[in-house]
VOTORLO-251462 format. One record per residue: x, z, y of N, C-alpha, C in turn. Coordinates in steps of 0.1 Angstrom, whole numbers, plus 5000, padded with zeros to 4 digits. Layout:
N
XZYXZYXZY;...
***
This chain:
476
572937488715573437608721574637578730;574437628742575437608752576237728755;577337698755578237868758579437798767;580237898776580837948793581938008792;583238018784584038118787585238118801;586238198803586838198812587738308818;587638348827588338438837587638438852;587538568855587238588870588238558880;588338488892588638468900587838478913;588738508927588138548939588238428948;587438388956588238268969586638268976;586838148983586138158996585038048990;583738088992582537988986581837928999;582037819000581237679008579937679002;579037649016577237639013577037499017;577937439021577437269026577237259036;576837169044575937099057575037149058;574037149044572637179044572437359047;573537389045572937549050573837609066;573337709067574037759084574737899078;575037939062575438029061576538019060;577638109066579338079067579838089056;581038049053581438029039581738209041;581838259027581938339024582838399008;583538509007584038569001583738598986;583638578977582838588966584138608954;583338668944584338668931582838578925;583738528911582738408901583738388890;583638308881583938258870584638128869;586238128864586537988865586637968847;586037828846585737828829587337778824;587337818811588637758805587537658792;586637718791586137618776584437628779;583737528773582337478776582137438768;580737458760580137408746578737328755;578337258744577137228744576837158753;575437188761575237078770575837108783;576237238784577037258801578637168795;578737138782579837008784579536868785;578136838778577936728780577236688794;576336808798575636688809576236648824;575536618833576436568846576536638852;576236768854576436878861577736968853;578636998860579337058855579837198859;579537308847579337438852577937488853;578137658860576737688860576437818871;575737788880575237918888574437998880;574738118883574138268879573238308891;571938338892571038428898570538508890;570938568885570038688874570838778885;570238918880570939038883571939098880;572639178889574339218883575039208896;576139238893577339308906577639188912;577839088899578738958898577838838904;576738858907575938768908575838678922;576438568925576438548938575538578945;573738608944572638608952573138778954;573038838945574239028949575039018959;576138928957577038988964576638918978;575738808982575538778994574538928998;573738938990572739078996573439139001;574339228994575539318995575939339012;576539199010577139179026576339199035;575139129032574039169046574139039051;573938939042574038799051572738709048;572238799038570638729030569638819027;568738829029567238899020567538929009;567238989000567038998989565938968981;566138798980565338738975565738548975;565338478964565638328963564338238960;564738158966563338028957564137888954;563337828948563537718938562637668935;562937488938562237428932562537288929;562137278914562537148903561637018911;562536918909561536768908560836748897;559836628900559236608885559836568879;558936468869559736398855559936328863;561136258859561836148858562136148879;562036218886562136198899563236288899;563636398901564836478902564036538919;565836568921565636648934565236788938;565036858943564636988944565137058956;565437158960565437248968565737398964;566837458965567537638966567437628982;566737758981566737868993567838028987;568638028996569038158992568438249004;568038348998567038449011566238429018;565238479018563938559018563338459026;561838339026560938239030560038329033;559238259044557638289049557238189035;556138259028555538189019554038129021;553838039013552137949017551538069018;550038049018549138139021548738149005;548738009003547837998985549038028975;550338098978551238118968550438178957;550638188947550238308936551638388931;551138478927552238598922551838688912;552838698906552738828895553838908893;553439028892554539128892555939128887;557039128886558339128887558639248882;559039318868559439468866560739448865;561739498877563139508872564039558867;562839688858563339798848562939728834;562139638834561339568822562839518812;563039478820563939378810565539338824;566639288818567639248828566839098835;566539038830565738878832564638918841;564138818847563038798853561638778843;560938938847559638928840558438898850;557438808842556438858854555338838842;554238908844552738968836552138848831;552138778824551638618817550238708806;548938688812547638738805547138658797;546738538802546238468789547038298796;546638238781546638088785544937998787;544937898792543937838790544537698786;543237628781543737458779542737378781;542537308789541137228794540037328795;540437438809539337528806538937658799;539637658787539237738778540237808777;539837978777540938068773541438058755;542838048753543038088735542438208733;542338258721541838388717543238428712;543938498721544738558716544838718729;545238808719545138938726546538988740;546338998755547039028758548539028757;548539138747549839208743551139128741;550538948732551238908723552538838733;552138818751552738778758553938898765;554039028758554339128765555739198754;555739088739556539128730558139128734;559039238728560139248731561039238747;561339148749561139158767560239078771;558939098768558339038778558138838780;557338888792557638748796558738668802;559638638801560438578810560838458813;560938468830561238318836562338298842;563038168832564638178831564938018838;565038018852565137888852566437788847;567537858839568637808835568037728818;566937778815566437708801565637578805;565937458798565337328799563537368799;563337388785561637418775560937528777;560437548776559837668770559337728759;559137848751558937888741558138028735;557137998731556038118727556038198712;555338258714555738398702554438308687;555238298682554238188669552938148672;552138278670550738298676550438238683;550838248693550738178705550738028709;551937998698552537868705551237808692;551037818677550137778670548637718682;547837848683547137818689547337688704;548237698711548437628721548437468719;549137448707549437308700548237268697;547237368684546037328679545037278691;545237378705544537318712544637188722;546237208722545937078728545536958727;546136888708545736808702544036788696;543736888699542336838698541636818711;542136778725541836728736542536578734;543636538724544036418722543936338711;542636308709541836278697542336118693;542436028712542335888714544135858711;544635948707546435908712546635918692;548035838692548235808680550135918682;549936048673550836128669552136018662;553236048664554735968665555536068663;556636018655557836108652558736118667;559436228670559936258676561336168680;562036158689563236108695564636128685;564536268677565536308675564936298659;565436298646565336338634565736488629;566436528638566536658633565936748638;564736718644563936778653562436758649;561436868645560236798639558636768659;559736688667558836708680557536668675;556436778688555336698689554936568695;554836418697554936358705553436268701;553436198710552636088713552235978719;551735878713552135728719550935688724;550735598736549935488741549235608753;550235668762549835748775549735648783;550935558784551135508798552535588804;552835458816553935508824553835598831;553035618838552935668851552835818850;553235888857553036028852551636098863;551635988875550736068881549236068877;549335988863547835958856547935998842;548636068836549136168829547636258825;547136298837546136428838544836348833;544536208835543736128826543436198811;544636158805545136148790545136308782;545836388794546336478786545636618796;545136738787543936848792545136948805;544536928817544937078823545437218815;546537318819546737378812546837498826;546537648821546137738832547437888826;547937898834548638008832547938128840;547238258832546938348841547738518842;548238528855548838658853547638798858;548938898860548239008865546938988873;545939068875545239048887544438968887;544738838872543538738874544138598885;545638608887546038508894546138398888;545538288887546138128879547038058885;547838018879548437918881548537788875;547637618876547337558866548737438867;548837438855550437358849548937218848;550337098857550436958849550636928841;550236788831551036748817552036748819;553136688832554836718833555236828830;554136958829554637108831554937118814;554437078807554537078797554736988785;555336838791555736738781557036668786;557336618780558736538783558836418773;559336298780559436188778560236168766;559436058757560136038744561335928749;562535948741562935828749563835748743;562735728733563135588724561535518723;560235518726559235488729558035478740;558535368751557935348761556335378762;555935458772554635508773554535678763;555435728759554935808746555735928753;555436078749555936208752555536268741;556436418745556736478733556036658736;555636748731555736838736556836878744;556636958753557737078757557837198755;557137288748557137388746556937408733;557837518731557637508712557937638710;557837668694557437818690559137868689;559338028694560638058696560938148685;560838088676561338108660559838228656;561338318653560438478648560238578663;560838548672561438608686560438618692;559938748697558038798701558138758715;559238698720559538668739559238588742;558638578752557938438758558738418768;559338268763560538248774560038088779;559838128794559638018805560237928813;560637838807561637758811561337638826;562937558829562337498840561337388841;561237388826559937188826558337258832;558137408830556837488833556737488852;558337468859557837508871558437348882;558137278871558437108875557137128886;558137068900557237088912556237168918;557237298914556537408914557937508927;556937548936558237618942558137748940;559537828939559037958929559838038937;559538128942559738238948560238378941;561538398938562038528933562438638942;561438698946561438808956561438948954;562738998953563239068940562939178952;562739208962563039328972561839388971;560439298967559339348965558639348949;559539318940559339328925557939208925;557939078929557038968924557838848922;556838758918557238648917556738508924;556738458928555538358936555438228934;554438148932554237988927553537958934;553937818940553337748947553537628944;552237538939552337378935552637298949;553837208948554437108955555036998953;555136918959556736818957557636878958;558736888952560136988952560736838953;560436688949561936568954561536588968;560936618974560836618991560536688999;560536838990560236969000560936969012;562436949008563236989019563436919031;563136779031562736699045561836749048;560336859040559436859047559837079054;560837099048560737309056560837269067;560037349074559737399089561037529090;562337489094562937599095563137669105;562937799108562737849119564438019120;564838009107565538129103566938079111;568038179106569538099110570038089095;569738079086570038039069570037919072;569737809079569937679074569737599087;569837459090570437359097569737229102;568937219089567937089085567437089099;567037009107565636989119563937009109;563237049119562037059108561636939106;560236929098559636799099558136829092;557636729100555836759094555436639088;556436559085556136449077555736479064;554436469056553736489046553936589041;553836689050554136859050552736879047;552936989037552237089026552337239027;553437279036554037379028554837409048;555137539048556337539057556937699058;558537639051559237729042559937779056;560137849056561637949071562238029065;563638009061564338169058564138259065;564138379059564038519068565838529071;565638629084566838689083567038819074;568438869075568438989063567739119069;567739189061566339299063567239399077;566239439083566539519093567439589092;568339619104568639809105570239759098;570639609095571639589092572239559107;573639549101574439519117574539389122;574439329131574839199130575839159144;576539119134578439079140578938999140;579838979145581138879143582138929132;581639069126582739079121582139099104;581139059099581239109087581839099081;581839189065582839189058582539059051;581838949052581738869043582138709053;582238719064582538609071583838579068;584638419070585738449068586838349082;587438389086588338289090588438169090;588838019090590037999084591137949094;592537969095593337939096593937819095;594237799084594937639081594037539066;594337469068593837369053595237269049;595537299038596737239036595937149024;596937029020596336929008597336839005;597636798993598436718986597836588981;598636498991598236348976599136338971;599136238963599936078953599935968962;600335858972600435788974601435648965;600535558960600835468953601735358963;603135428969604135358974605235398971;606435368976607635388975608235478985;609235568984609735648992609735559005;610735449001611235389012609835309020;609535279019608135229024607235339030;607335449024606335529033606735599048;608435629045609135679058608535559070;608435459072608135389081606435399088;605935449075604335449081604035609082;604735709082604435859087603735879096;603935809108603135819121602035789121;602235629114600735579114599635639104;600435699096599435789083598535899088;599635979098599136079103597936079113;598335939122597035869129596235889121;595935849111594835779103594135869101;594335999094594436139087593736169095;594236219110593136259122592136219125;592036079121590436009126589836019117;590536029101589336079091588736119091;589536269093588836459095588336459110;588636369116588036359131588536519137;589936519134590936609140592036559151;592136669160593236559170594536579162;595336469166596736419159597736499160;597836589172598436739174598136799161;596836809152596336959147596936899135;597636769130598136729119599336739116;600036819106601336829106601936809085;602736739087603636679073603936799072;604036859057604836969056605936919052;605836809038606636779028606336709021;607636579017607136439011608436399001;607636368987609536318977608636238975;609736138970609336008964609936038946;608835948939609435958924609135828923;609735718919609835588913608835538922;607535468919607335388928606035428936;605735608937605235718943605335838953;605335858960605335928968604036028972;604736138969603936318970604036318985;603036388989603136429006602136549005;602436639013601836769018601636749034;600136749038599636809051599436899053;599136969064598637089072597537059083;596537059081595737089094595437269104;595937209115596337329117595437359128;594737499136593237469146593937449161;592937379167592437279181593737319188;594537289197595337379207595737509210;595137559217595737749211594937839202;593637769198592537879188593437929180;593037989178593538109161593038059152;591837989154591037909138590637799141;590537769124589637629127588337669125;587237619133585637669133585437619117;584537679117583837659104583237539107;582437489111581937349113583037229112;584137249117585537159115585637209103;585937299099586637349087585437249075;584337289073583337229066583237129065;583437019074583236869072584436829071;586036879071586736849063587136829048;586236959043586136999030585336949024;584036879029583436789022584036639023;584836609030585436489029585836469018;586736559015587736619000586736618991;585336688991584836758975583936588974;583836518985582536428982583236278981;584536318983585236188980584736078993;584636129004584636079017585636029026;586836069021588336059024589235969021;589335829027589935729020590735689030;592135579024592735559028593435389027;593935319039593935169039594935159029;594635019023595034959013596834959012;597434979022598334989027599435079015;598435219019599635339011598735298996;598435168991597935158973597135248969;597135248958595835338955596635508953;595435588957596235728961595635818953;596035928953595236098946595536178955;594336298958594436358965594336488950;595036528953595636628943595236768943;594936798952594636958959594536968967;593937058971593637148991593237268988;593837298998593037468999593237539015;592237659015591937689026592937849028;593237889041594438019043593638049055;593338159056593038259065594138259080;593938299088594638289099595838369097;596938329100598438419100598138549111;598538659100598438769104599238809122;599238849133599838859141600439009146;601439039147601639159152600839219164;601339359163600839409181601339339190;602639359191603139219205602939099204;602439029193602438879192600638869203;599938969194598238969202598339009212;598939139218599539189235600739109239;601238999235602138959245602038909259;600738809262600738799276600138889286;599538999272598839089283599939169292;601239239282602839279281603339209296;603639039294604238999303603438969319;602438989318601939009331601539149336;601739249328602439369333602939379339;604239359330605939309338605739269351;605639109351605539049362604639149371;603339169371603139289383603939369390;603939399378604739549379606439499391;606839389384608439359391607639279404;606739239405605439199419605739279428;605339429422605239559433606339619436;607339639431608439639434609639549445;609539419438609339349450609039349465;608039389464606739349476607439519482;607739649477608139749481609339739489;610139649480611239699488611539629498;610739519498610539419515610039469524;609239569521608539649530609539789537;610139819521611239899530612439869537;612539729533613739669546613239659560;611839569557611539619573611439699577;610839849574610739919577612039969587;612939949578614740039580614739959594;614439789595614839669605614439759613;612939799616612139829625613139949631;613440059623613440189630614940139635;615540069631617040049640616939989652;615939869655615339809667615139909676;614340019670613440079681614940199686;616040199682617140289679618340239691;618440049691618940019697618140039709;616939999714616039959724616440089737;616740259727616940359740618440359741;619240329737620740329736621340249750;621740339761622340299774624040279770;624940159775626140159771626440239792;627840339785628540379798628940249809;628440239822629240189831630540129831;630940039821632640019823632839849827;633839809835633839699839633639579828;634539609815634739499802634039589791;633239529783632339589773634039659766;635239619761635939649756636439809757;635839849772636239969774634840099773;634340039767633440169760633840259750;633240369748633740449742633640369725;634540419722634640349709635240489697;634640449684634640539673636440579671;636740729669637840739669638340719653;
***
């Protein structure tokens, strides 16, 4: 049993390289405590896609930056890898689907009619797949698990398709698994040894599961697997976990209440989507292409801007190390640090600025600022992005020089707010100047003017006849 506690918090959520969607605005979960395997395994933490206000795939709908709708898809055994789409794909032609009720239950239901196993339907009635909520496909659960009936018959039949294989205790002792020895390594010859298995929904749609869809590696006994699917106590819900849709791409198309499966490679879908949407970045490729996935854009009749409410700025990136030197040693290399820093982030040396640096014994704290290009207001999101992966991917290193270092924090600030005169200031001072232009230019115009009309004032002016200019009439 794995359990999540915490506190909600707001900030700005990064999609990577791999997508073209701008970071964006989001509230989420910051954990204080973690049980179980979200503490033990290598992932740490957990995305939410279910339904609800809180739900990142919500609040991207919300904004009008995605479809309403996700797909997913697991690697096999022992291969990993996969593929998230957030919003809405052109789907194969051969997808299959089954209905999606989003009044059925909060989870993802879709119509599960019967099972088969090498062919053959179980005899079990409809209904038994329809108890309490339903069917549900939860891809946050490892296994899978069926309503007694169910899961009885499933077992009985499978093992009587494995007549040649010698039954083995399980991996764990406190666990009574079904397992079995002398398969072999290979999983792609798996389907030899062990019976096809057929999921059918509404309408008569199949979907047929691999032995990976339904077994997992013992792993204390080379060649041997264990069931994956087991009975979910007294609990009438048929809950479908991720080992069922191992290289399976699955389509949660919640705008049209279905669900969709399509058998693939999921470790190499994503070198193979044909993307054609603005959700993502990849170049296409037809290299051992199966499949060709394209995000949609968001559904019509939305706005599309510069300004949504969900885009965001940024302004500055500030970040703190540890440098494993001495005060006095580091004052000498400032300059050259700051060089360095810009060719990291592949920022010019202008956009780098020290806020603040103390030394403690044989350490020294420093605070940067990356500040945007020459007069922008921001740093682009593309700059902004590949600096922040430097930071989250541990791409960001530094010469042996400043010893071994910690980068301690960063975070991202929105552009500094500007007043009315700060945003109209040059429009303001080239007013002015006009303005003192025409003014100018007027009153040169009325000097000559004045020049002119005195010229033309002298030009009829006759002086009296007198022998010495001195003896003209003169002002009394």
């Amino acid at each position: 049993m794995s359990s999540s506690s915490g506190v909600l918090g707001e900030d700005i959520v990064f999609f990577g390289n791999g997508s073209a969607l701008e970071p964006q605005r989001a509230v989420f979960g910051c954990e204080n405590e973690e049980t179980g395997d979200l503490y033990s395994q290598h992932a740490d933490g957990i995305m939410g896609l279910g339904r609800g206000q809180l739900s990142i795939l919500d609040q991207l709908v919300d904004k009008g930056v995605i479809g309403d709708s996700f797909s997913l898809c697991y690697g096999g055994m022992g291969v990993g890898g996969g593929a998230m789409v957030l919003g809405g794909i052109t789907p194969p032609t051969d997808m299959v689907y089954s209905h999606s009720n989003p009044v059925r239950s909060p989870y993802y239901n879709i119509e599960l009619k019967e099972l088969h196993v090498a062919g053959k339907p179980l005899k079990l009635k409809p209904e038994i797949f329809n108890g309490k909520h339903g069917t549900v496909l939860d891809s946050g659960t490892t296994y899978a698990y069926l309503p007694e009936a169910a899961f009885l018959a499933f077992k009985d039949a499978i093992m009587k398709n494995l007549n040649h294989l010698k039954q083995i205790r399980g991996p764990d002792p406190n666990y009574n698994d079904i397992c079995f020895s002398g398969a072999g390594s290979v999983v792609a010859e798996l389907s030899k040894t062990f019976p096809a298995v057929d999921m059918v929904f509404d309408g008569g749609n199949k979907l047929s599961l691999a032995p990976e869809n339904y077994l997992f590696r013992h792993s204390k006994v080379h060649g041997a697997y264990c069931l994956g699917i087991f009975q979910n106590g007294k609990d009438p819900t048929t809950l479908l976990g991720g080992i069922v849709v191992r290289n399976t791409l699955v389509t949660y198309d919640r705008e049209n209440e279905k669900v969709g499966f399509f058998k693939t490679n999921c470790s190499v879908l994503w070198d193979n989507v044909h993307i054609v949407g603005a959700n993502s970045t990849k170049p296409s490729s037809t290299r051992n292409s199966t499949i060709g996935v394209s995000p949609t854009m968001a559904p019509t009749g939305l706005p599309v801007t510069d300004k949504h409410p969900g885009k965001f700025k940024i302004g500055i990136i500030t970040f703190d190390m540890l440098l494993g030197m001495k005060y006095s040693d580091f004052v000498p290399h400032m300059g050259e640090l700051r060089d360095f820093i810009a060719h990291e982030l592949d920022v010019n040396t202008s956009q780098v600025h020290l806020l603040n640096y103390t030394g403690t014994g044989n350490e020294t704290a420093v605070s940067y600022c990356i500040y945007p290009k020459g007069s922008a207001y921001y740093i682009s999101n593309t700059t902004a992005m590949n600096i922040i992966d430097s930071f989250t991917e541990h791409r960001f290193t530094l010469p042996g020089t400043y010893g071994k270092y910690q980068l301690v924090a960063w975070k991202v600030e929105p552009p500094l707010k500007r007043s009315w005169w700060k945003i109209y200031l040059w429009a303001v001072l080239g007013g002015i100047a006009a303005l003192a232009l025409c003014i100018a230019s007027f009153g040169l115009w009325y000097l000559w003017r004045q020049r002119q009309q005195a010229m033309v004032a002298l030009g009829t002016y006759k002086p009296v006849a007198v022998v010495v200019p001195e003896q003209e009439l003169q002002e009394l």
